[in-house]
C-alpha positions as a Markdown table, in Angstrom:
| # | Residue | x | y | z |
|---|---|---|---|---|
| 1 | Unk | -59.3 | -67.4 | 168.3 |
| 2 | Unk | -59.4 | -70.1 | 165.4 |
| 3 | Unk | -62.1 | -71.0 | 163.3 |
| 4 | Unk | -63.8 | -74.4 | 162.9 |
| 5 | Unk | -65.2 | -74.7 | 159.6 |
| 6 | Unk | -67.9 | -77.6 | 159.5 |
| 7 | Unk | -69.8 | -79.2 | 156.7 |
| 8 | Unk | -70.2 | -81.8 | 154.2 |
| 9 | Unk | -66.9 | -82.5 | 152.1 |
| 10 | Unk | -66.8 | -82.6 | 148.6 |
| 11 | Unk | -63.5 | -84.6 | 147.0 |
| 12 | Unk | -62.0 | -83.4 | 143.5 |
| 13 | Unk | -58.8 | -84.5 | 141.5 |
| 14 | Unk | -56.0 | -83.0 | 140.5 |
| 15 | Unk | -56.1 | -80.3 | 137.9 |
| 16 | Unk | -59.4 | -79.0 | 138.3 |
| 17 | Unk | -59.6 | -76.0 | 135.8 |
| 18 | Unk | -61.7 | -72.1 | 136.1 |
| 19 | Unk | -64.0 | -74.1 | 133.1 |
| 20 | Unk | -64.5 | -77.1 | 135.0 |
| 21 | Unk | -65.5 | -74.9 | 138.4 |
| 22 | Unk | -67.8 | -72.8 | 136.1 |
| 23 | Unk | -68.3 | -73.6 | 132.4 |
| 24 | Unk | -68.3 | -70.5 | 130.1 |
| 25 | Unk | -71.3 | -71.0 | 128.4 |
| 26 | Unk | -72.9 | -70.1 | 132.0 |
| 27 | Unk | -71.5 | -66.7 | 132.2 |
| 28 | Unk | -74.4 | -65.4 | 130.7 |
| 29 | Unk | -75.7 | -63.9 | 134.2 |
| 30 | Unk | -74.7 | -60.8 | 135.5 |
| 31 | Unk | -72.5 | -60.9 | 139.2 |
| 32 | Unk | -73.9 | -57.4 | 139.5 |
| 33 | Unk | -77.7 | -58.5 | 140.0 |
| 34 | Unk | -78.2 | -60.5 | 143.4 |
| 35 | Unk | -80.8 | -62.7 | 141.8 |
| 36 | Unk | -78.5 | -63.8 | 138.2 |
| 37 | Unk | -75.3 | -63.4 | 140.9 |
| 38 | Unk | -77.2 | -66.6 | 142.2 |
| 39 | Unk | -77.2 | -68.6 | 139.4 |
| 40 | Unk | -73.3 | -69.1 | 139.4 |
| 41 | Unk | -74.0 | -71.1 | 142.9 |
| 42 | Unk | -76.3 | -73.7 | 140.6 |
| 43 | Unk | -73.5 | -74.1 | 138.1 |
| 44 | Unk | -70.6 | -74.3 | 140.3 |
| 45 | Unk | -68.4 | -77.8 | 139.4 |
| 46 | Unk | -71.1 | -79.0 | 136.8 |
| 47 | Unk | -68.4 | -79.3 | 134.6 |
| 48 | Unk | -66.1 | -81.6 | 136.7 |
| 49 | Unk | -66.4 | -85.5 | 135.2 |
| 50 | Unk | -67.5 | -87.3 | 138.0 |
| 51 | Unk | -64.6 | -90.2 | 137.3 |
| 52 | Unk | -62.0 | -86.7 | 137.6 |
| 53 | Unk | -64.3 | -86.0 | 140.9 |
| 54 | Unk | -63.1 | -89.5 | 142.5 |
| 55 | Unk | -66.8 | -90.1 | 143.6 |
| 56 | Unk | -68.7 | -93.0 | 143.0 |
| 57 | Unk | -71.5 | -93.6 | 140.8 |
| 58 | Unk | -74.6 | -92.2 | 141.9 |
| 59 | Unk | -73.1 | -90.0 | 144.1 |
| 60 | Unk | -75.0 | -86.5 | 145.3 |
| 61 | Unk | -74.0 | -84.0 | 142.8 |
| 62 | Unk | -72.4 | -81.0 | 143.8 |
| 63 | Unk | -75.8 | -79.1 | 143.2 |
| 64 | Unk | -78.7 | -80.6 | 142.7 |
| 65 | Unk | -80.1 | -79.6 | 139.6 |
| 66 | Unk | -84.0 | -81.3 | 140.2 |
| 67 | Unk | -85.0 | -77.9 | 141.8 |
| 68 | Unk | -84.8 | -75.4 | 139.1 |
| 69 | Unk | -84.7 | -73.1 | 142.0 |
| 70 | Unk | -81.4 | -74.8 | 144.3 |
| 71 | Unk | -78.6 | -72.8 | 144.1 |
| 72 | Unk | -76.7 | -74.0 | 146.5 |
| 73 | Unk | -74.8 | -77.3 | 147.5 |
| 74 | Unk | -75.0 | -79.3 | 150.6 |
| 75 | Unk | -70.9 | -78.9 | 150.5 |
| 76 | Unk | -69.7 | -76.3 | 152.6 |
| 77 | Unk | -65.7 | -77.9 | 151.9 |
| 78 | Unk | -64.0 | -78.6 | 148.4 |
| 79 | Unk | -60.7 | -80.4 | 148.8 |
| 80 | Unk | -58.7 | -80.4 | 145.0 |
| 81 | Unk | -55.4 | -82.2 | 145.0 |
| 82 | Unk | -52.8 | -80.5 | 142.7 |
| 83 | Unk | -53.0 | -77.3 | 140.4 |
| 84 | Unk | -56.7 | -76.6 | 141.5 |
| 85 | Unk | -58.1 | -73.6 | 139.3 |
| 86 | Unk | -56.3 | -74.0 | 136.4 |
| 87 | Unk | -56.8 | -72.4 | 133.1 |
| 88 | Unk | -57.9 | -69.1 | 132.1 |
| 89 | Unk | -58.3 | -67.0 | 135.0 |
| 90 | Unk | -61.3 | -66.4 | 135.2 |
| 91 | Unk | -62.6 | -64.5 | 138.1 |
| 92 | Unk | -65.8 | -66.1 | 138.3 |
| 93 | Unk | -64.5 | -69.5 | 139.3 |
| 94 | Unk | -64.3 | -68.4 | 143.4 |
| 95 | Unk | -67.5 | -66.7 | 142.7 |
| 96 | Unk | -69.1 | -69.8 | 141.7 |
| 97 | Unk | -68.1 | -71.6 | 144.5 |
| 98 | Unk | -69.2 | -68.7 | 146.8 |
| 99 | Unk | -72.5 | -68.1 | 145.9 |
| 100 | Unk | -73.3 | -72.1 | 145.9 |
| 101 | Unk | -72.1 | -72.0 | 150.0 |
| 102 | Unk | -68.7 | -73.3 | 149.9 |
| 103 | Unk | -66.7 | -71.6 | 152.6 |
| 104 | Unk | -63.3 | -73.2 | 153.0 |
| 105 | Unk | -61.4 | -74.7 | 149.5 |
| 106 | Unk | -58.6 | -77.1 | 150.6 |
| 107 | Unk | -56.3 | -78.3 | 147.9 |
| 108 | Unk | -52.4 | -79.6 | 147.8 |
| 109 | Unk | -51.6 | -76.4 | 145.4 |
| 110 | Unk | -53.7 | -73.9 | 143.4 |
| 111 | Unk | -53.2 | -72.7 | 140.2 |
């Protein structure tokens, strides 16, 4: 039986790297503790540009960053174009995306 994945779509560029998807200055929190394993959701794409996301200005952010407490994005789909996760690989990019609800990554190639 397939699967139909649902949701809000969130559009990205080409060459969308690991410290775009999660910035290293966030890795401060431990994936071992449910409640800092969290906090990777919050920070997921906040270091995409949003002229490299392709979305316009004023635009709903990936995650919304008013609520201290919001860790997770009204996104359930990322599509990236070319060479998305790029860099250093770093395994806390999918992570990221994980813990802030994403459930399906579409891109042209990854990285």
């Amino acid at each position: 039986m397939d699967k139909i994945i649902r949701g809000k779509v969130y559009v990205l560029g080409d060459d969308i790297d690991t410290d775009q998807i999660i910035p290293a200055q966030y890795l401060m929190y431990n994936p071992a503790i449910p409640e800092e394993r969290k906090q990777f959701g919050r920070m997921a794409l906040i270091g995409v540009p949003e002229a490299q996301a392709g979305l316009p200005q004023g635009h709903i952010p990936f995650v919304d960053h008013s609520d201290p407490n919001n860790t997770q994005s009204i996104y359930r789909i990322v599509i990236g174009g070319r060479n998305f996760g790029c860099g250093s690989s770093r395994e806390h990019a999918p992570l990221a995306l994980a813990e802030a609800g994403v459930v399906a990554v579409i891109a042209e190639f990854y990285a």
